[in-house]
C-alpha positions in Angstrom: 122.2 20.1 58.5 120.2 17.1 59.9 116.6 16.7 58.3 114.2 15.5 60.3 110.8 14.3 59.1 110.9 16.8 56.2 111.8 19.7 58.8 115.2 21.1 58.4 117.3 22.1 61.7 120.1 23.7 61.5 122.1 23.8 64.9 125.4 24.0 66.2 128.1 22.2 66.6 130.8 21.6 69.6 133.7 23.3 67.3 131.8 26.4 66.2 132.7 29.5 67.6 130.2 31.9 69.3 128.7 34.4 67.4 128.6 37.8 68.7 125.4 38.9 66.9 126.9 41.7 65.1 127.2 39.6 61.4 130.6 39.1 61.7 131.3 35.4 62.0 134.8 35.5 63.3 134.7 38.3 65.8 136.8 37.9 69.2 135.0 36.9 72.6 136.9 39.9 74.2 135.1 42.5 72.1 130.9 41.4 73.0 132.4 42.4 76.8 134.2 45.9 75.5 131.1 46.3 73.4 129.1 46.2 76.8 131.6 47.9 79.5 131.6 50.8 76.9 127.5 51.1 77.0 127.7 51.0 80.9 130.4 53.7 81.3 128.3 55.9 78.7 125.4 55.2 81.2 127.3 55.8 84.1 128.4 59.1 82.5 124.9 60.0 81.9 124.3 59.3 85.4 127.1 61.4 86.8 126.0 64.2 84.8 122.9 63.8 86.0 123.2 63.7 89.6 125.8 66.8 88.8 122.8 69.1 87.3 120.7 67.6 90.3 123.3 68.6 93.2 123.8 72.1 91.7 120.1 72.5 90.9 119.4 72.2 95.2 122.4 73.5 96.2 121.0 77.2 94.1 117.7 76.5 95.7 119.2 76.4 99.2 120.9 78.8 98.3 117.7 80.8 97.4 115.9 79.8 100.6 119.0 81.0 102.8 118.4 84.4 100.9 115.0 84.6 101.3 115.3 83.6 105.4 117.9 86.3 105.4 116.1 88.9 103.9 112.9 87.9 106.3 114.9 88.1 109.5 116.1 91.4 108.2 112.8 92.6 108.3 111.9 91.0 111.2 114.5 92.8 113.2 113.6 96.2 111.4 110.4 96.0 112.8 111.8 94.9 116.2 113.9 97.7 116.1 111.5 99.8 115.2 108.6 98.8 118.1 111.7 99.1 120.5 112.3 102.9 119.1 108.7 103.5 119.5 108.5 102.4 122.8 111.7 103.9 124.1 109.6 107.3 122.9 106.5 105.5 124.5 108.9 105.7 127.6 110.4 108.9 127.2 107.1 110.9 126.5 105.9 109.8 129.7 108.7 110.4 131.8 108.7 114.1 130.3 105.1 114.6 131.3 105.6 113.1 134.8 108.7 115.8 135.2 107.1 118.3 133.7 103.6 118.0 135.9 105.0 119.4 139.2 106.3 121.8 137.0 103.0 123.2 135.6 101.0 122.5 139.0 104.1 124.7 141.1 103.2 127.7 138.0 99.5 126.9 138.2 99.7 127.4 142.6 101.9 130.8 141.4 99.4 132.2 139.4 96.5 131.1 141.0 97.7 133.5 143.9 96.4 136.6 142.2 92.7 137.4 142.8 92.4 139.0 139.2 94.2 136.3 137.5 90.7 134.1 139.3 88.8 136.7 137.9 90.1 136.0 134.6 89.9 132.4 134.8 86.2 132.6 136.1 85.2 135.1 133.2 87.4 132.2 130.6 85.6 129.4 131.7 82.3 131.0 132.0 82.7 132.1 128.2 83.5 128.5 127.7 80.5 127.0 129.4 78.0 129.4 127.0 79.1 127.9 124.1 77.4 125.1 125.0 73.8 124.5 123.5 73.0 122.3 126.8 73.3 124.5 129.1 70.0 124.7 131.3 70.7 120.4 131.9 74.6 121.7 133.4 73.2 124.5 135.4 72.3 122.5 138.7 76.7 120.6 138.6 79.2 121.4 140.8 82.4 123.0 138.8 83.8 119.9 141.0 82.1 117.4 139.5 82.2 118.9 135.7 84.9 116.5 135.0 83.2 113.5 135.6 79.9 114.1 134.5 79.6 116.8 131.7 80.3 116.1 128.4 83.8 116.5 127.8 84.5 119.6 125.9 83.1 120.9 129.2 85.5 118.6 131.6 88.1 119.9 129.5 87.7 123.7 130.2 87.4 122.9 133.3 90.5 120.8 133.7 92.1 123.7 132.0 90.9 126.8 135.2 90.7 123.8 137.5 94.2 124.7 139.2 93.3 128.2 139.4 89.4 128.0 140.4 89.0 125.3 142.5 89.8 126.6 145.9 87.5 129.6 145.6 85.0 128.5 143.2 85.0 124.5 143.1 81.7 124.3 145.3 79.6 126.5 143.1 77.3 125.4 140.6 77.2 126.0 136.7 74.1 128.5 137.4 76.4 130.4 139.9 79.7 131.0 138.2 77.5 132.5 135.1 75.6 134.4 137.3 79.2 135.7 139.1 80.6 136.6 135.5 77.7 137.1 133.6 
């Protein structure tokens, strides 16, 4: 120790061997660097496991979203499939009533050929049209015009004799085909 002005240094000298920190005065230089490549591999192990737990944390959370895009595109082609089977019967109801209209107008020309099946449908829709409380403000209309301008529980009946009573009656008033089958 050198004393300087009443101060006492201590330092060291060229011979003196390192000290490692650790208390030991004699330890080896190799074992500071062990000490310090076996902190960074425990780090790096840390870090591995890490970056392990992250890589299988996303891969279940993709995994997740591919599930849920599945299970949405299942239901989106459910409900294609679905407007697709109610169109076809869209499709197919109207292709039924197109067939089936020259049917029913070919039965409608066959009855309509008997005078006391006219009858009939005269007395019908005259028992329709006195159901009605408006009455006197129909009286003055065509049966022609009934569809288009009566109210439509009215066009209805007469859409309903129409096949059979419009050649002989379709000019006649309201007033008239009560008065006929009163």
């Amino acid at each position: 120790m050198v004393r300087l002005a009443g101060v006492a240094r201590s330092g060291r000298g060229f011979g003196e061997k390192l000290r490692t920190g650790d208390g030991e005065l004699g330890s080896e230089a190799g074992s500071a660097a062990a000490r310090i490549s076996e902190i960074a591999s425990e780090g790096l192990a840390t870090l591995k496991a890490r970056t392990a737990d992250a890589a299988a944390a996303a891969e279940a959370a993709a995994r997740e979203s591919a599930d849920k895009v599945e299970a949405s595109t299942e239901k989106i082609k459910t409900a294609v499939d679905k407007s697709s089977a109610v169109g076809a019967a869209k499709t197919a109801v109207e292709k039924a009533g197109a067939a089936a209209e020259p049917k029913v107008a070919g039965a409608a020309a066959k009855v309509a050929q008997a005078d006391s099946n006219v009858a009939q449908w005269g007395k019908w829709l005259a028992d329709q049209l006195r159901q009605r409380t408006d009455l006197q403000s129909l009286g003055a209309l065509r049966l022609s015009e009934l569809a288009d301008r009566a109210p439509a529980p009215v066009g209805a009946a007469w859409q309903t004799a129409r096949a059979v009573l419009e050649k002989d009656y379709g000019k006649f008033t309201v007033a008239e085909l009560l008065k006929r089958f009163g």
